[in-house]
N, C-alpha and C positions, 0 to 999 in steps of 0.2 A: 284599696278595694279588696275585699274578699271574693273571690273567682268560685264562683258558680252558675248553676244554665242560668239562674233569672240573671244574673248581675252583669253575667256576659251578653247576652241577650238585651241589654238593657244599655248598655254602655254606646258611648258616643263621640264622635270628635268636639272639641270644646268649640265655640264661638270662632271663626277666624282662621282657623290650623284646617292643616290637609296632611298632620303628620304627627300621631299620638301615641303615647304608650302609659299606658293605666300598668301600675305597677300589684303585684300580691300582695294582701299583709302577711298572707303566712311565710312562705318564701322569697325573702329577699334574692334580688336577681330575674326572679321570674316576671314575666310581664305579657300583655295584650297589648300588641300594636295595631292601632286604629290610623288607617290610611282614608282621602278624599275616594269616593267611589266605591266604596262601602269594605273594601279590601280589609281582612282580618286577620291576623297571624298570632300564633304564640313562640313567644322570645325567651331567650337566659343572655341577663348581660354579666361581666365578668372582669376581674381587673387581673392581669398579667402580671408575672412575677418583679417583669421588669416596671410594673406601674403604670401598662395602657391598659387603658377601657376599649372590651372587643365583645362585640354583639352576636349572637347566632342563628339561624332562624328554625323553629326547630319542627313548626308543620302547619298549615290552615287551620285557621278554629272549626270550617266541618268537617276536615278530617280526627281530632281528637276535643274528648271530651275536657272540659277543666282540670281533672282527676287522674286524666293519664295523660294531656301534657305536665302537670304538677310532676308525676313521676319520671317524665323524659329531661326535665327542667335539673331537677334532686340529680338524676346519673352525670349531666353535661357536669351539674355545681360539683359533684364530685371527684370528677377529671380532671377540675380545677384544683380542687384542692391537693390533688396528687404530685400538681405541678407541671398539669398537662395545659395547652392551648389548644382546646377541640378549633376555632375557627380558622387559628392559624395554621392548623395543620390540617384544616379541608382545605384552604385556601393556594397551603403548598400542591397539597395533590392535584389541586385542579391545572396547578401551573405546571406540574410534572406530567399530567396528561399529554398537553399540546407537546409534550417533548416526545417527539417520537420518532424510533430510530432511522426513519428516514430524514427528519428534519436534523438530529446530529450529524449522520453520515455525513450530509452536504456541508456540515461546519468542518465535519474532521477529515474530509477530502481537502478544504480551501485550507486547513493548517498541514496539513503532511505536503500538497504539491511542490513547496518549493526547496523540502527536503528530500524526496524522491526522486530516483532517473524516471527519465520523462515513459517508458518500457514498464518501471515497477509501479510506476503512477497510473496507466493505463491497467495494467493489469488488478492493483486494486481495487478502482474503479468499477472495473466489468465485475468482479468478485462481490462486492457490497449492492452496489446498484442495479444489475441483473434479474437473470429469473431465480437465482440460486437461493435467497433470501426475502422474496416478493411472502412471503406471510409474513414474517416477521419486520416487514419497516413500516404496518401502520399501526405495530403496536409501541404504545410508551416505554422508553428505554428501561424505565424501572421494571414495568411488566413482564420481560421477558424470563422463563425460567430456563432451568436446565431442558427442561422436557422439552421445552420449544425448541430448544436450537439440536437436540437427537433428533427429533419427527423433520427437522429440514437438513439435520446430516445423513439421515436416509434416506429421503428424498432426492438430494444430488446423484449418490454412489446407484441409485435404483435408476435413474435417468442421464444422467453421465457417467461417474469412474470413482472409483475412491482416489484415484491420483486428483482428483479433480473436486473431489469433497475434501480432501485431505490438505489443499490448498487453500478453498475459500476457507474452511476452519481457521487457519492460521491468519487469514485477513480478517474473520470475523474475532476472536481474538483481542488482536490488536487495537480495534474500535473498542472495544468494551473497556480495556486498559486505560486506551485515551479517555473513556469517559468517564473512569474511577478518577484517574488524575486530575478531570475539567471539576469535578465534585460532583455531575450528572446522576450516579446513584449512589449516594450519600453514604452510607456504612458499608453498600454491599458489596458483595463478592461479583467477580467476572461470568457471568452465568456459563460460558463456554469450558472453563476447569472444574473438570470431572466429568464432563459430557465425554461417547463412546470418541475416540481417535479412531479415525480412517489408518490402516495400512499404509503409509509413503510408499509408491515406486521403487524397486529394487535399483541403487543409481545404473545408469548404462557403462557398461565395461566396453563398449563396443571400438575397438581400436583399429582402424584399417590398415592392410598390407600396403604389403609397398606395392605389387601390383595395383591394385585398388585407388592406391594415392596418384599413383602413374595417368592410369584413365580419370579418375575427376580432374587433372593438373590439364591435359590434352584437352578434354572438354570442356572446359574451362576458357582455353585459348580463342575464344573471340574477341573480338576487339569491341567490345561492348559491355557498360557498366557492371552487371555481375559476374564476366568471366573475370574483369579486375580484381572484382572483392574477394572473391573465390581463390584465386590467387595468393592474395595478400591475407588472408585468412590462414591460409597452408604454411606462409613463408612465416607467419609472426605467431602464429596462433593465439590470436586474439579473437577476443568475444566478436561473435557478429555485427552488434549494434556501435560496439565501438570503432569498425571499420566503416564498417554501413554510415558514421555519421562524423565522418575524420571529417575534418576542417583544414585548408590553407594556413591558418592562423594558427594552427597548431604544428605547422610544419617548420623546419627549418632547413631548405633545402641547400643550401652552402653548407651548412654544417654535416647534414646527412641524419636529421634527428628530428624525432616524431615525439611530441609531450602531450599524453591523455590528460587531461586538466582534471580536476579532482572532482568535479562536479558530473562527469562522464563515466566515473570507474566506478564500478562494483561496488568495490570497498572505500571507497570516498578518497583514495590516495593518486594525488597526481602521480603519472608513470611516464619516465623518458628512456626511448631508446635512440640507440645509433641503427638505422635502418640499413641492411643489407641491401646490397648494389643490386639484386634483383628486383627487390621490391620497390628501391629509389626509382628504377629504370621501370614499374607500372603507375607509380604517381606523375612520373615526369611525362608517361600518356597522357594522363587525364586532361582536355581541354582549360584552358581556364578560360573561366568567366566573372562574369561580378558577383555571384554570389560565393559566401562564405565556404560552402560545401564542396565539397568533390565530386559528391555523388548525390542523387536524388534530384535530379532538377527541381522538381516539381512537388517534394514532398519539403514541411517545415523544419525536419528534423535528420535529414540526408536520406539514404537512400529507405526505402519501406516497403519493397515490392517482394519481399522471401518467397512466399509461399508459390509467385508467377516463377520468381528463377530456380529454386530449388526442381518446381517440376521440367521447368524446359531444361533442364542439365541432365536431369532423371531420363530426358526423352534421350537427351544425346548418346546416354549411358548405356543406356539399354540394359540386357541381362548381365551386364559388368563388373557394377557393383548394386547390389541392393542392401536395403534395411540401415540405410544411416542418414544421419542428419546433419544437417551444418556444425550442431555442436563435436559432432565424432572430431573434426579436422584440429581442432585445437586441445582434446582429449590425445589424440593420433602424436600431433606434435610434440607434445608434453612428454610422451612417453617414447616416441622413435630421438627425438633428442639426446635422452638418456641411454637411449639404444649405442650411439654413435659415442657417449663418450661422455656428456658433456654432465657437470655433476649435480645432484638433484636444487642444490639451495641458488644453483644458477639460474635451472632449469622456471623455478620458482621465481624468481627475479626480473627475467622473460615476461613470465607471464602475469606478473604484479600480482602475485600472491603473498597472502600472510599467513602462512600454514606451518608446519614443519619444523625447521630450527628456527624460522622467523614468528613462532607464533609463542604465548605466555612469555617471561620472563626473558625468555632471550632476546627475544624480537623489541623487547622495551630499551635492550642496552645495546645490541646491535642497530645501529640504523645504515648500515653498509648498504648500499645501491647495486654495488658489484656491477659497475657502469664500464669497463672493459671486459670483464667477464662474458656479461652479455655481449655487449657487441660482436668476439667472437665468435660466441655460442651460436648468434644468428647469424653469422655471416656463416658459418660452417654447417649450420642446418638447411641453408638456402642453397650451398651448395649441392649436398647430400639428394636434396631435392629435384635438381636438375639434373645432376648425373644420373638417376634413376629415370629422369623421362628422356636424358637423351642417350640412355646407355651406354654410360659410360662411366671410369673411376672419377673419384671425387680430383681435383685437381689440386697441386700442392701450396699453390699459391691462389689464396681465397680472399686475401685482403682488400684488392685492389675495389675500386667503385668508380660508375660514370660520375662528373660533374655533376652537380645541380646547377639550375638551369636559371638562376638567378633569383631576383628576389621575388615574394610570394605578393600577391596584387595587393594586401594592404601596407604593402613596404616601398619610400620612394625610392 
């Protein structure tokens, strides 16, 4: 059939059919699809490189006339010939639509959770799924440009902080990497490299006196959960979370040795130490019970109440010491350690760092633990620690330690 008003106007489903397509003579490909219900469409059908037949629909017959769909027909058959697939690549986009970066996030939260500490996990979390990117998660991953992710790194730093823009950035980031990697946007780039970078926070130098360390040790001295942690934070200098969520199981109190399991540290590296006689002597307070934890009764993940304890210790402090935070006490340690003696790659060892001579090249062929080193280093900083709150010299003899108190409750 040759396509014109009469011819089209004229045409009809055959005898029987509720589903037709009257083909052009002049343009092979092009076509009139005649549907039950008087439904009419102008078509370009097409064979793929790889030798499928794919149909496209390209507008109503009252929307155009024979003559310019004829002309919209000729552009699709030329795309084709190009080596293009007009339907399959509306059909990608359509499917690229539904992908949208709130529907990734929730893929690429359930793949990172059970490579992240359960701290770095929450904090992602709040970072992507928040208000800090609430424009950008119901657009299509593919969608987003550079432009978009500046107008909502302004947005953060205008309504929160650039330490705080300067952050989700780096969360936001990382999503986009995982979705280059998933194939999610196909050729393209991380739309976040090149966008403005927030300022980072100048890191805090903030190291307390030994006065200072004196009154938080004092205040400290309740016989209740975070004066322990508090504590034992001072004596080991160890990250919060990884006190806050020490485990029985991870104790060995006969031996005097405390193993961070690698799933709990920072840097993914289990860490053992030999636990100085003071700090043995506040684990060995801790009540036992059946659960796993030491601390937190009541929380999944050990203790979780920072923000209640730091301010009631704040209360106890008064104008004492101000302007520091729980991280200062293992910053403090790090550096009053070295004060006293003890030498930096020890100091580092302590605290399960890969920094320093432990880090590039050396760090690959040394695997040294310096498993007595430490031991001393903390039993001599726990001292140092005590003689300052009970004013007095360090004492000469530092070795010694209480018993441990037997086996820990999943041991018979």
């Amino acid at each position: 059939m040759k396509f014109d008003v009469r011819t089209v106007a004229e045409a009809a489903l055959p005898p029987g059919k509720t589903d037709h397509i009257e083909w052009d003579d002049d343009l092979p490909g092009f076509g009139l699809r005649l549907r039950a219900g008087g439904n009419r469409s102008w078509v370009a059908q097409y064979r793929t490189a790889d030798g499928r037949t794919r149909r496209t629909s390209i507008a109503i017959v009252a929307k155009l006339s024979p003559a310019d769909a004829r002309q919209a027909a000729r552009k699709i058959l030329a795309k084709v010939a190009l080596g293009h697939d007009p339907q399959g690549e509306k059909a990608a986009q359509r499917q690229q639509a539904v992908r949208t970066v709130r529907a990734l996030i929730a893929a690429y939260l359930e793949a990172k959770q059970p490579e992240l500490r359960p701290e770095s996990f929450r904090v992602t979390k709040l970072y992507l799924t928040g208000p800090y990117f609430k424009a950008l998660q119901v657009l299509a991953v593919i969608a987003v440009t550079r432009s978009d992710i500046a107008a909502a790194i302004r947005a953060i730093v205008r309504n929160h902080s650039t330490a705080t823009a300067a952050a989700a950035r780096r969360a936001l980031s990382a999503f986009f990497a995982w979705c280059i990697a998933e194939g999610e946007l196909g050729n393209g780039a991380n739309p976040v490299d090149g966008s403005h970078r927030p300022a980072d926070p100048t890191p805090r130098d903030r190291v307390l006196t030994d006065a200072e360390l004196v009154e938080i040790w004092k205040a400290a001295c309740q016989d209740d959960e975070p004066g322990k942690i508090i504590r034992l934070l001072i004596l080991l200098g160890s990250r919060r979370q990884e006190v806050g969520g020490m485990r029985w199981s991870e104790l060995d109190l006969d031996a005097g040795t405390w193993t961070l399991p690698a799933e709990r540290s920072k840097n993914r590296r289990a860490h053992t130490i030999t636990l100085p006689p003071a700090a043995l002597a506040i684990i060995n307070s801790v009540p036992l019970t059946s659960r796993d934890h030491l601390f937190g009764h009541r929380a999944a993940d050990g203790f979780a109440t920072w923000s209640n304890a730091k301010a009631d210790l704040d209360r106890r402090l008064g104008d004492a010491v101000k302007g520091w935070r729980l991280h200062d006490l293992r910053r403090s340690a790090a550096t009053k350690m070295a004060d006293i003696g003890v030498e930096p790659h020890v100091v580092e060892a302590c605290l399960n760092h890969y920094s320093g001579h432990r880090a590039g090249v050396a760090g690959v062929y040394n695997r040294a633990r310096y498993e007595q080193a430490t031991k001393l280093a903390l039993v001599k900083w726990a001292d140092h620690v005590l003689a300052l709150a009970e004013c007095r010299s360090p004492a000469e003899n530092v070795f010694s330690r209480p018993a441990g108190r037997g086996k820990r409750p999943d041991q018979s």
